[in-house]
PDB file of N, CA, C, O and CB in Angstrom:
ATOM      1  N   UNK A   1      19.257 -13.557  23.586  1.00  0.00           N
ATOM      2  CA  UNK A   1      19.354 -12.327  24.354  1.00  0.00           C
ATOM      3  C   UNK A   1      20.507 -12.377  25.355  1.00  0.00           C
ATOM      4  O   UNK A   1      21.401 -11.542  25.497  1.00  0.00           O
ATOM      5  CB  UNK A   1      18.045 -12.061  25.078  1.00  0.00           C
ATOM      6  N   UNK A   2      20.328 -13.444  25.978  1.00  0.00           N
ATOM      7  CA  UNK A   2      21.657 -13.796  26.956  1.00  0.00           C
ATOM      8  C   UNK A   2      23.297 -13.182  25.966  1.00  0.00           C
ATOM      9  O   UNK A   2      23.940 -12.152  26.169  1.00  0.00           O
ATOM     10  CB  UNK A   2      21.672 -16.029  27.236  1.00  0.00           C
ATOM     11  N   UNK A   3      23.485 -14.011  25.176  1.00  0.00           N
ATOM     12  CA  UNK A   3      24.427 -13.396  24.430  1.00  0.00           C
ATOM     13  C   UNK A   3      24.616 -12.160  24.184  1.00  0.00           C
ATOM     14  O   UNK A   3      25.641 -11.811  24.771  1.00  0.00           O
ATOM     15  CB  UNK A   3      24.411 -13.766  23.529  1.00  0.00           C
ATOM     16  N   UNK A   4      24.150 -11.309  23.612  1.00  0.00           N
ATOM     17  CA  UNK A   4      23.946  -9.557  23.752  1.00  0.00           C
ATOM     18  C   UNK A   4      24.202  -9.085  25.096  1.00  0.00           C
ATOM     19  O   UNK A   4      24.983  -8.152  25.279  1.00  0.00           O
ATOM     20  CB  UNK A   4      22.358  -8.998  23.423  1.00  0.00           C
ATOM     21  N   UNK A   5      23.513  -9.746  26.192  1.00  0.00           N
ATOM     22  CA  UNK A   5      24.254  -9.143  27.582  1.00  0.00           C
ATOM     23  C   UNK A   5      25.781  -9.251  27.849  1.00  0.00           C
ATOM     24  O   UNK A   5      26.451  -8.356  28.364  1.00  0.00           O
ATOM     25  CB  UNK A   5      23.667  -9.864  28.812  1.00  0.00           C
ATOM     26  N   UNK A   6      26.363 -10.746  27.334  1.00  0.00           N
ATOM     27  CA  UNK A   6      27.543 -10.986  27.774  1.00  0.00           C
ATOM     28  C   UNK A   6      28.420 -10.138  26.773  1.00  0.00           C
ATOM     29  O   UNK A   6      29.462  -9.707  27.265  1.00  0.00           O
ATOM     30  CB  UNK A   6      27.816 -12.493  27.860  1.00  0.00           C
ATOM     31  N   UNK A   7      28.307  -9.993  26.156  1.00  0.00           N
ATOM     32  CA  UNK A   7      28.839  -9.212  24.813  1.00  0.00           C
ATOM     33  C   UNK A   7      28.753  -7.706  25.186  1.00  0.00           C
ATOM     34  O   UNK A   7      29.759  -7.019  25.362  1.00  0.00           O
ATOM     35  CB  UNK A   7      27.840  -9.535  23.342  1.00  0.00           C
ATOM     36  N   UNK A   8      27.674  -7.311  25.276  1.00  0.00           N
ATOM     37  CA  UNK A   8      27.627  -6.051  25.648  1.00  0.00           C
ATOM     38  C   UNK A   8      28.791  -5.779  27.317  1.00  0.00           C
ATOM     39  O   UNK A   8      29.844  -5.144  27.375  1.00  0.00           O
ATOM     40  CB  UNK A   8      25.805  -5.779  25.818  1.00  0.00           C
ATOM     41  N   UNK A   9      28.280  -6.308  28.116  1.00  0.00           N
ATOM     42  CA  UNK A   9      29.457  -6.834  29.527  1.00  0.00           C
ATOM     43  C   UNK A   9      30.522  -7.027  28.958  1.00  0.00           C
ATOM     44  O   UNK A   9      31.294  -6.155  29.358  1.00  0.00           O
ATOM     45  CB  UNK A   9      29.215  -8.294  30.443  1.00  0.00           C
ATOM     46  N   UNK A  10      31.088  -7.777  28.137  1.00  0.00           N
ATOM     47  CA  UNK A  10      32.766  -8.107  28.079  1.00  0.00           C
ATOM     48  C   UNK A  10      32.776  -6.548  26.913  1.00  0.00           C
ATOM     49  O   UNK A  10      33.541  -5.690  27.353  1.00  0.00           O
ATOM     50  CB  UNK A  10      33.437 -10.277  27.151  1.00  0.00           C
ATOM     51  N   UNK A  11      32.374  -6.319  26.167  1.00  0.00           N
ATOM     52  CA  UNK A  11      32.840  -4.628  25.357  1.00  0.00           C
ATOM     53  C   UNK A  11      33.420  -3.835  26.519  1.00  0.00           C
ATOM     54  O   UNK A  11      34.577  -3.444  26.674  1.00  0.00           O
ATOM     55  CB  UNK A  11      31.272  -3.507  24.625  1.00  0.00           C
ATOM     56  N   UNK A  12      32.394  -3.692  27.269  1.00  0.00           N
ATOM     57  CA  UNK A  12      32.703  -2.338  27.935  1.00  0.00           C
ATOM     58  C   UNK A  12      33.456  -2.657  29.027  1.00  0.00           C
ATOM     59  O   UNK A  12      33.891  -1.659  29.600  1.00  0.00           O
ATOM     60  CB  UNK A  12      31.484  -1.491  28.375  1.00  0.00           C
ATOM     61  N   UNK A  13      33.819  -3.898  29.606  1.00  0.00           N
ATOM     62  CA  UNK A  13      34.805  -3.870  30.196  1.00  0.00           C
ATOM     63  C   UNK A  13      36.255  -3.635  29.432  1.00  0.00           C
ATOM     64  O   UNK A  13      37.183  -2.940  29.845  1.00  0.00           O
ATOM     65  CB  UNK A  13      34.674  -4.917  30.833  1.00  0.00           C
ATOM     66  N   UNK A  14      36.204  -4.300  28.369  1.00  0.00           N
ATOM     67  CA  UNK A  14      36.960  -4.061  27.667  1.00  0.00           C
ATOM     68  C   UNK A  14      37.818  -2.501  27.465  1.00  0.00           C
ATOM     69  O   UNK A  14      38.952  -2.047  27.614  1.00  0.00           O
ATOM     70  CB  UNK A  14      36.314  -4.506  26.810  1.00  0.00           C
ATOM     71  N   UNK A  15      36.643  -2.113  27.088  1.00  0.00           N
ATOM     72  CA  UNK A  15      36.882  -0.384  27.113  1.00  0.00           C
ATOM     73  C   UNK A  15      37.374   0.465  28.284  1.00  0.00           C
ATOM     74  O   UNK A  15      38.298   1.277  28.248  1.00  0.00           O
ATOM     75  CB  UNK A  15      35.584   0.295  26.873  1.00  0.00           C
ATOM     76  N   UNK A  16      36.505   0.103  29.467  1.00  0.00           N
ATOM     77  CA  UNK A  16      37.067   0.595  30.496  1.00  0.00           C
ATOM     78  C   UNK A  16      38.664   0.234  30.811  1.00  0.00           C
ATOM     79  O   UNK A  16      39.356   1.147  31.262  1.00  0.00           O
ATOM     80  CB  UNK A  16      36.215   0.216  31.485  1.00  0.00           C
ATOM     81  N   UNK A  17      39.270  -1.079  30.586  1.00  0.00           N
ATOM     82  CA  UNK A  17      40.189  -1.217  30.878  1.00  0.00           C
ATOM     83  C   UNK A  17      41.713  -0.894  30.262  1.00  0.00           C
ATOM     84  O   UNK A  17      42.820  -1.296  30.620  1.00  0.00           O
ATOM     85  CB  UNK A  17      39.892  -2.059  31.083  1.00  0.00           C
ATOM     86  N   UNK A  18      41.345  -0.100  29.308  1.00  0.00           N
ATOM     87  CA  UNK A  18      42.171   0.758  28.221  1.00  0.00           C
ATOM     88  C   UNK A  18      42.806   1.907  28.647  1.00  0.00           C
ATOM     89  O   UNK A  18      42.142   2.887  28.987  1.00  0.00           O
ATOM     90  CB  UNK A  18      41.357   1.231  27.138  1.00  0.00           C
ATOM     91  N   UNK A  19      44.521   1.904  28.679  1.00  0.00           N
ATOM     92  CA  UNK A  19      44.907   3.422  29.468  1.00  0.00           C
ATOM     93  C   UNK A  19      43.970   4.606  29.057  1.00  0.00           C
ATOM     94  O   UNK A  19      43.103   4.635  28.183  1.00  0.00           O
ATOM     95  CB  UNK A  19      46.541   3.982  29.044  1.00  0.00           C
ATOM     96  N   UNK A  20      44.312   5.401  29.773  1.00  0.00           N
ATOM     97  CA  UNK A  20      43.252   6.997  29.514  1.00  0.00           C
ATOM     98  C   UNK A  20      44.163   7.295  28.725  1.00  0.00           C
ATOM     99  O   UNK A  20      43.351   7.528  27.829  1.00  0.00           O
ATOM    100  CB  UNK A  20      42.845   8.368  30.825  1.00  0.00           C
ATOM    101  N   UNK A  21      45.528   7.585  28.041  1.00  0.00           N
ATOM    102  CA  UNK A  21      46.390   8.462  27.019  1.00  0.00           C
ATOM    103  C   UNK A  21      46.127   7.822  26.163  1.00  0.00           C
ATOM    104  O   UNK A  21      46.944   8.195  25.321  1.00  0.00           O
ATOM    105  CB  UNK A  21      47.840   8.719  27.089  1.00  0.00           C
ATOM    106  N   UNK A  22      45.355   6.828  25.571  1.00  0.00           N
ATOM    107  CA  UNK A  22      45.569   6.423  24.270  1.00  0.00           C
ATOM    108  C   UNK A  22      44.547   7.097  23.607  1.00  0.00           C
ATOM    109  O   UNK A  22      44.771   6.824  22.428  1.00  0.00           O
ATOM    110  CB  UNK A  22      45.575   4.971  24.047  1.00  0.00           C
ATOM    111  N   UNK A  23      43.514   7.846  23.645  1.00  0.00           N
ATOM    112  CA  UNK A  23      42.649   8.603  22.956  1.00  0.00           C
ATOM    113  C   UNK A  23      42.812   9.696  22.022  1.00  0.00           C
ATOM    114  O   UNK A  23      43.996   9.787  21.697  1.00  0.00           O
ATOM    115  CB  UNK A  23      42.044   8.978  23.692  1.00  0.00           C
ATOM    116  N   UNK A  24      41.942  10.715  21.368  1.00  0.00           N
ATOM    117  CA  UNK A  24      42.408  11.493  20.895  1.00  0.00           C
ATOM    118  C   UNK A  24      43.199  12.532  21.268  1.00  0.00           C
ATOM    119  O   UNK A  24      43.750  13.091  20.319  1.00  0.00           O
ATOM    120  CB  UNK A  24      41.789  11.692  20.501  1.00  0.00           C
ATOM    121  N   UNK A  25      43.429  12.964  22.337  1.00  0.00           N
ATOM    122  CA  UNK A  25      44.093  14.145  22.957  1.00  0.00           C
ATOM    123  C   UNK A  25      45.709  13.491  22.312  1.00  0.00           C
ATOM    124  O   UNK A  25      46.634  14.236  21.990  1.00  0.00           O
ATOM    125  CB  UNK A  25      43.803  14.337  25.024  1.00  0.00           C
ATOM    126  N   UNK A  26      45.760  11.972  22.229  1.00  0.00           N
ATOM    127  CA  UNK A  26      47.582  11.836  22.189  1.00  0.00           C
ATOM    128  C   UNK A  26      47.553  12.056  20.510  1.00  0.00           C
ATOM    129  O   UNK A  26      48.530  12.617  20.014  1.00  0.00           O
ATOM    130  CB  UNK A  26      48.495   9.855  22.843  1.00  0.00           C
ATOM    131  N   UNK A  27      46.543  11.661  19.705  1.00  0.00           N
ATOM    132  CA  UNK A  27      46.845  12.032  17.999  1.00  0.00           C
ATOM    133  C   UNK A  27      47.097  13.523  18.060  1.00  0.00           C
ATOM    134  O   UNK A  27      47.845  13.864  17.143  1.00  0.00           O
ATOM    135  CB  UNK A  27      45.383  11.697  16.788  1.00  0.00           C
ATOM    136  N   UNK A  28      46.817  14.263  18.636  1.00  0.00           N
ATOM    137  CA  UNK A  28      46.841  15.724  18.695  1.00  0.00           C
ATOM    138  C   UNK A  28      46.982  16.507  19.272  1.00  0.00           C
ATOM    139  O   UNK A  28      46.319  17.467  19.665  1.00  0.00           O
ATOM    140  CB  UNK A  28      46.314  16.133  18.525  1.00  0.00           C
ATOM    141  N   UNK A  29      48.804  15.795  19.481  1.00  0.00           N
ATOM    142  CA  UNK A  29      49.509  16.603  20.563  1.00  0.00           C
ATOM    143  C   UNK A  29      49.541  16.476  21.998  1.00  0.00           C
ATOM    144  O   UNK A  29      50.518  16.909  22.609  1.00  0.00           O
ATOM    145  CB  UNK A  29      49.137  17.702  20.468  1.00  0.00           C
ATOM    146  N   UNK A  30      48.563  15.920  22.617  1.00  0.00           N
ATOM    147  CA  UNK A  30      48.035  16.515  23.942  1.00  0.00           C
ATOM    148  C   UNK A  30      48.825  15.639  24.887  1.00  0.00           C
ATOM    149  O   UNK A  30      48.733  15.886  26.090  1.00  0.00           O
ATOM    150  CB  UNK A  30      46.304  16.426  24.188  1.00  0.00           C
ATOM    151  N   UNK A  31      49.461  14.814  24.547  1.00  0.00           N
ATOM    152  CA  UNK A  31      50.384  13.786  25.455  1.00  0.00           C
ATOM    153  C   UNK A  31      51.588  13.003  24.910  1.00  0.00           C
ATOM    154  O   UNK A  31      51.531  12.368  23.857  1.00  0.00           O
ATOM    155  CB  UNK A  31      49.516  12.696  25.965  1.00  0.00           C
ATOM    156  N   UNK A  32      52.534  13.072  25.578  1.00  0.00           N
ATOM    157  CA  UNK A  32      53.156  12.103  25.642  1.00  0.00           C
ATOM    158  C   UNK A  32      54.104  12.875  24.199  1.00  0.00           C
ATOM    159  O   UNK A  32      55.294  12.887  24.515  1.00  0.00           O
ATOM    160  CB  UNK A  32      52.211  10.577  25.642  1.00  0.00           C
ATOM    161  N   UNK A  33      53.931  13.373  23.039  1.00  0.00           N
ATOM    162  CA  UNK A  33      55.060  13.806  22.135  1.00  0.00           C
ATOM    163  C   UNK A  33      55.803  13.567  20.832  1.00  0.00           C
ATOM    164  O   UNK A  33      56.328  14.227  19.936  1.00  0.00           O
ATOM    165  CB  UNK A  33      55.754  13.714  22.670  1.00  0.00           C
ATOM    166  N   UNK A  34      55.511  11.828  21.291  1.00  0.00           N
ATOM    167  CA  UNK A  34      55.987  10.896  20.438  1.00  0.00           C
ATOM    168  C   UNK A  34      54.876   9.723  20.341  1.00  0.00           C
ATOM    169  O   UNK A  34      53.870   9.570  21.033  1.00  0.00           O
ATOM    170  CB  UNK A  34      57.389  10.422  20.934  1.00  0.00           C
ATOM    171  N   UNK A  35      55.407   8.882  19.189  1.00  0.00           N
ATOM    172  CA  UNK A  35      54.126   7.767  18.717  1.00  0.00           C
ATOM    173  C   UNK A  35      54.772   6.288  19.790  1.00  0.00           C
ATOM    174  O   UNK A  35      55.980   6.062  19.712  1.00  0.00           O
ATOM    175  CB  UNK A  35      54.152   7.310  16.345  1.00  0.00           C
ATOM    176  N   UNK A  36      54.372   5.870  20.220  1.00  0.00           N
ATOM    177  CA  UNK A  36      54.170   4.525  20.883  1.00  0.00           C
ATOM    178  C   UNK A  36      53.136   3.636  20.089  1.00  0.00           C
ATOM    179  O   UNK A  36      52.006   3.856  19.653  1.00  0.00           O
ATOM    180  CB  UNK A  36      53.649   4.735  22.393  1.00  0.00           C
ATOM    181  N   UNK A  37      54.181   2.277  20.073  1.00  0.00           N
ATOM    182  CA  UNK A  37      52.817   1.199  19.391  1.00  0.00           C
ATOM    183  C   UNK A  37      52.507   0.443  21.020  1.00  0.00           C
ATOM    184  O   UNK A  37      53.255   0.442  21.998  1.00  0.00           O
ATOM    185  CB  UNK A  37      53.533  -0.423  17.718  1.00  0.00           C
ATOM    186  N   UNK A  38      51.258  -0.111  20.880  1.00  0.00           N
ATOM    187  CA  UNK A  38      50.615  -0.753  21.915  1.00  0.00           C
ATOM    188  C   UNK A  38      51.725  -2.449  21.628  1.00  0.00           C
ATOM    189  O   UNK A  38      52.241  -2.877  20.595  1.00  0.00           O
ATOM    190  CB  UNK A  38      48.520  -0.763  21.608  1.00  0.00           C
ATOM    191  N   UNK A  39      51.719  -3.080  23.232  1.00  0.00           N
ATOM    192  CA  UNK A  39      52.248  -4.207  23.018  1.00  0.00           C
ATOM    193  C   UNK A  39      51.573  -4.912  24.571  1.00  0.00           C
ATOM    194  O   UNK A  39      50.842  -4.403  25.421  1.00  0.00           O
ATOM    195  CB  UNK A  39      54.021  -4.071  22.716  1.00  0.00           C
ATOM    196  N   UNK A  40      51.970  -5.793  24.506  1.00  0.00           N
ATOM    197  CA  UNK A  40      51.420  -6.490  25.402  1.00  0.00           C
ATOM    198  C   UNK A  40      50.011  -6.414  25.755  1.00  0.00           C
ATOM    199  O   UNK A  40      49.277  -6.173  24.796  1.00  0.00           O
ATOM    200  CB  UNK A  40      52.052  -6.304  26.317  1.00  0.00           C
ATOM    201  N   UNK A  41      49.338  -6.584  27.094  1.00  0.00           N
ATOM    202  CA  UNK A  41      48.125  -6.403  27.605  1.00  0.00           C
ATOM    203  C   UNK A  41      47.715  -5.417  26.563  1.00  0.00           C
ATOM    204  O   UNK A  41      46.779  -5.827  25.877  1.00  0.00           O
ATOM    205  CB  UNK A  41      48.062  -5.975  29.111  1.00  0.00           C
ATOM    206  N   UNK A  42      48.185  -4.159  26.239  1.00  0.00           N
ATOM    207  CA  UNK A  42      47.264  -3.024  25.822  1.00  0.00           C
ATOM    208  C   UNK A  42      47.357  -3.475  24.308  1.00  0.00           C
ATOM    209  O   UNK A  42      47.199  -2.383  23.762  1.00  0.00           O
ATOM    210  CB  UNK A  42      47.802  -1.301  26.223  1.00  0.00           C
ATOM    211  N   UNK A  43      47.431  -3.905  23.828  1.00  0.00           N
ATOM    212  CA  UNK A  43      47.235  -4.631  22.415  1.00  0.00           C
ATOM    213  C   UNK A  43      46.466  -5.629  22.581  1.00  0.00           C
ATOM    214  O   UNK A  43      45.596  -5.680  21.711  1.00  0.00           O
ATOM    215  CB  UNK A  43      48.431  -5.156  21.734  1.00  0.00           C
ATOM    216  N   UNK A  44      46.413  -6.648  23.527  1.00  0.00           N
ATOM    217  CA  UNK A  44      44.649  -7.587  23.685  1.00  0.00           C
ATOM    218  C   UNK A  44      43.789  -6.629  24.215  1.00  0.00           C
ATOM    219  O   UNK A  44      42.623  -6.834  23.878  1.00  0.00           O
ATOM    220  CB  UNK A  44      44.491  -9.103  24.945  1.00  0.00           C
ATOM    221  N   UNK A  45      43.886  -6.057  24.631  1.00  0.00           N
ATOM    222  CA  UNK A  45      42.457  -5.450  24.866  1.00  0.00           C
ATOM    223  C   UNK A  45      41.997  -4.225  24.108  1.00  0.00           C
ATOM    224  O   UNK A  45      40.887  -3.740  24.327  1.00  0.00           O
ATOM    225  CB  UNK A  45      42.329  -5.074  26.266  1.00  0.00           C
ATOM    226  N   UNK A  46      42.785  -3.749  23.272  1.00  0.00           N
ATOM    227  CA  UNK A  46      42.174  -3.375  21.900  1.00  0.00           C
ATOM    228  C   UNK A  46      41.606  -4.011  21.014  1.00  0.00           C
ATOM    229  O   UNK A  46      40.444  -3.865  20.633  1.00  0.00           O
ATOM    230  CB  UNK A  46      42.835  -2.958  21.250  1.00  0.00           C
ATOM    231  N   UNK A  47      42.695  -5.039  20.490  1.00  0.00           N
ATOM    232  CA  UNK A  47      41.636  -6.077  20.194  1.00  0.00           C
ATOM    233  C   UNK A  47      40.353  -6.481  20.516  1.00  0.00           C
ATOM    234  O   UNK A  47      39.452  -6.436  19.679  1.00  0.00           O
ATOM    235  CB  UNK A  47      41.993  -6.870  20.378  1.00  0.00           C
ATOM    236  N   UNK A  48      40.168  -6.900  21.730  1.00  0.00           N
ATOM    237  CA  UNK A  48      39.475  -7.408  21.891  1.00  0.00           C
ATOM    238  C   UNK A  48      38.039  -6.578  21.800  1.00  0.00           C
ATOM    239  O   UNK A  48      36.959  -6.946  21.339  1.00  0.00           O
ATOM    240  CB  UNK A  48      39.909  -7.974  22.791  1.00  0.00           C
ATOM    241  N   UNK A  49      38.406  -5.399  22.375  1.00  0.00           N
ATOM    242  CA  UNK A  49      37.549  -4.142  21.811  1.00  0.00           C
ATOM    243  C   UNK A  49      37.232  -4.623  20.656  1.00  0.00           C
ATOM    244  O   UNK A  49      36.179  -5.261  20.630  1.00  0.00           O
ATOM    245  CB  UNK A  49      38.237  -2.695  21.643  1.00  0.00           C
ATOM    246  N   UNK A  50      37.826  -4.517  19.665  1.00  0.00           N
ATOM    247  CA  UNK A  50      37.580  -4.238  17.906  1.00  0.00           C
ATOM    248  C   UNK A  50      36.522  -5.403  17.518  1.00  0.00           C
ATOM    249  O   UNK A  50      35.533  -5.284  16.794  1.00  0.00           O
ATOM    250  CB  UNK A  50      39.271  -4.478  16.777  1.00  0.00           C
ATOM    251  N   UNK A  51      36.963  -6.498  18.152  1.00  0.00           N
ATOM    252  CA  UNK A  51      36.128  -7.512  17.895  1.00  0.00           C
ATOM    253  C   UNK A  51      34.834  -7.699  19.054  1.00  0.00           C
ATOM    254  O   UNK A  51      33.929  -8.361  18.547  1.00  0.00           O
ATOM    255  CB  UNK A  51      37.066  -8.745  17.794  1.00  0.00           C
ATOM    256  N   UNK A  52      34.699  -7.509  19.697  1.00  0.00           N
ATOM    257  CA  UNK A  52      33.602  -7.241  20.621  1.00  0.00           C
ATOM    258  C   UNK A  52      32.496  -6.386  20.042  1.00  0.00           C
ATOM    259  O   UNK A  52      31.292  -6.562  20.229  1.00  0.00           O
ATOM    260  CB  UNK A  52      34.128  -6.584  21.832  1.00  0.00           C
ATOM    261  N   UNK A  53      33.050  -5.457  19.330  1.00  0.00           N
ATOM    262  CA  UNK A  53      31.983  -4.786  18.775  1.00  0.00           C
ATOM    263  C   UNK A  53      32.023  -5.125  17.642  1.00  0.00           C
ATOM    264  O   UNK A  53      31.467  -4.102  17.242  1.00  0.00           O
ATOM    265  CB  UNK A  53      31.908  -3.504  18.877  1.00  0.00           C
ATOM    266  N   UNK A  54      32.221  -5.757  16.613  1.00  0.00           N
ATOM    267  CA  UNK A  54      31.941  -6.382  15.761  1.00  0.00           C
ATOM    268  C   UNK A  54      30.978  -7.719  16.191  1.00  0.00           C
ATOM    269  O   UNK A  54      29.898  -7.819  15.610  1.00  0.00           O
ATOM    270  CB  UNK A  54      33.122  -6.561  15.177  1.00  0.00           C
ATOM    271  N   UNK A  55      31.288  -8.571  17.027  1.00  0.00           N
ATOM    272  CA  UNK A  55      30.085  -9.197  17.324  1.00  0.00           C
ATOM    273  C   UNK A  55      29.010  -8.563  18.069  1.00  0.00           C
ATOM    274  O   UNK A  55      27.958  -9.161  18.293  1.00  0.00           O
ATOM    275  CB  UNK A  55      30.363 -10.231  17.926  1.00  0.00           C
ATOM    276  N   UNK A  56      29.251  -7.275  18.494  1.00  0.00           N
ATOM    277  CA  UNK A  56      28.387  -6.707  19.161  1.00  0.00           C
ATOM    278  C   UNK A  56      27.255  -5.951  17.708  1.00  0.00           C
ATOM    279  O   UNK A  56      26.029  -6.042  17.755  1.00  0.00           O
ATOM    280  CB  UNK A  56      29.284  -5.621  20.333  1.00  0.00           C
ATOM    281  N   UNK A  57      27.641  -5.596  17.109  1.00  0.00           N
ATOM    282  CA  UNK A  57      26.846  -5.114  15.370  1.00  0.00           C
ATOM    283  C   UNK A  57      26.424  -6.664  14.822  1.00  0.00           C
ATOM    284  O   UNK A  57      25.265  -6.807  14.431  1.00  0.00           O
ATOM    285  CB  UNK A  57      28.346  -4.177  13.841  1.00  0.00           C
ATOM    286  N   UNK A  58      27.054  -7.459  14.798  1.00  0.00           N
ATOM    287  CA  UNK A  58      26.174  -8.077  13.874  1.00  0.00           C
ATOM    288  C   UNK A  58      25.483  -9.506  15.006  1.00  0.00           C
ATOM    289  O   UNK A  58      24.935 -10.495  14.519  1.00  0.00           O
ATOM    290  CB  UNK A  58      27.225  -8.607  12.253  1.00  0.00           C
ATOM    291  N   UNK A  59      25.682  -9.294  16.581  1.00  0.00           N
ATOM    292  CA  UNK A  59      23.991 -10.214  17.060  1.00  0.00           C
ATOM    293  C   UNK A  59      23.207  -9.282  17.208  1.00  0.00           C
ATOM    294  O   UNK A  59      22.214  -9.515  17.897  1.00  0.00           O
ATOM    295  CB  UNK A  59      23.793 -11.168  18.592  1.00  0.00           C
ATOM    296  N   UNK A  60      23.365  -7.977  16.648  1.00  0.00           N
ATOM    297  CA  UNK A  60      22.209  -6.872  16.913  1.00  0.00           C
ATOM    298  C   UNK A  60      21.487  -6.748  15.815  1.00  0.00           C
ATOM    299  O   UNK A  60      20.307  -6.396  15.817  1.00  0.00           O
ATOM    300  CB  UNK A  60      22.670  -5.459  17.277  1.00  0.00           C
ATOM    301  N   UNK A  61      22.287  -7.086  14.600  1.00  0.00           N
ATOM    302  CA  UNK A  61      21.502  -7.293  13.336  1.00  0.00           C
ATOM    303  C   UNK A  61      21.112  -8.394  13.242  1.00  0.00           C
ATOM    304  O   UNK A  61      19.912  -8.441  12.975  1.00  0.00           O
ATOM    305  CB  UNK A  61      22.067  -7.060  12.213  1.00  0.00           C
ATOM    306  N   UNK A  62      21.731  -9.604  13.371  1.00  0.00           N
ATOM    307  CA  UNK A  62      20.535 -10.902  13.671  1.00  0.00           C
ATOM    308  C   UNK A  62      19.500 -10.948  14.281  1.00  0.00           C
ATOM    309  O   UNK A  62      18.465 -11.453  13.848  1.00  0.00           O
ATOM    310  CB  UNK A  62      20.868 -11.859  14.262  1.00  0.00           C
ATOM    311  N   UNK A  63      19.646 -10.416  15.394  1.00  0.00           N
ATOM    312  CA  UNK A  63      18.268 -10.264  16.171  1.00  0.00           C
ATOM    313  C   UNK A  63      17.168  -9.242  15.386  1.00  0.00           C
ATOM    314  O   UNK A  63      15.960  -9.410  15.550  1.00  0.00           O
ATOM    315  CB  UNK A  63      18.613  -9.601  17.760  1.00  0.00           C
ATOM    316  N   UNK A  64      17.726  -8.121  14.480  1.00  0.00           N
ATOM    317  CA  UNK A  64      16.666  -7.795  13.853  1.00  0.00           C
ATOM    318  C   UNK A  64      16.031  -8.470  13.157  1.00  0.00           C
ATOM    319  O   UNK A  64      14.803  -8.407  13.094  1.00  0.00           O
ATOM    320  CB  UNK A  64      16.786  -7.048  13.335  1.00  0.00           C
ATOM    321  N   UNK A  65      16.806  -9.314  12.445  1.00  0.00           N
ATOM    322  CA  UNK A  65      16.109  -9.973  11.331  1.00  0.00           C
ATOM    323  C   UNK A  65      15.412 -11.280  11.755  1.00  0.00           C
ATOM    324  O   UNK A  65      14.587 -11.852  11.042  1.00  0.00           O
ATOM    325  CB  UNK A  65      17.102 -10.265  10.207  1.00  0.00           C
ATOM    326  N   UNK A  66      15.782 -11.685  12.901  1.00  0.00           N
ATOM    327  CA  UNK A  66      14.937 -12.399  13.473  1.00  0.00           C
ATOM    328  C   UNK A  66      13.798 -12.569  13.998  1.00  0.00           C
ATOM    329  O   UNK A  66      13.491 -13.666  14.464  1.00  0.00           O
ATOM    330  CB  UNK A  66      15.234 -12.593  13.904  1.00  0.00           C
TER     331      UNK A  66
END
């Protein structure tokens, strides 16, 4: 269970710490004009997003089956 907290805690920090323009409003128009790739900081912490919730889905399915 401990694990699921820290996991769940490092996701959403994760998330929170993600500029506000990178969402849908910029696929569709709503900012900025042009495409930017992420580099530095804002590329680990997408990452780290992506994979956070991937371990975040599957200790949630272990624990079911447990």
């Amino acid at each position: 269970m401990v694990s699921q907290v820290v996991i769940s805690i490092l996701l959403s920090l994760s998330i929170l710490l993600q500029q506000r323009g990178a969402g849908l409003g910029a696929v569709f128009g709503g900012e900025g004009g042009f495409h930017t790739s992420k580099r530095g900081a804002e590329k680990v912490l997408s990452n780290a997003a992506v994979v956070l919730a991937v371990l975040f889905i599957a200790n949630s399915l272990a624990f079911l089956f447990i």
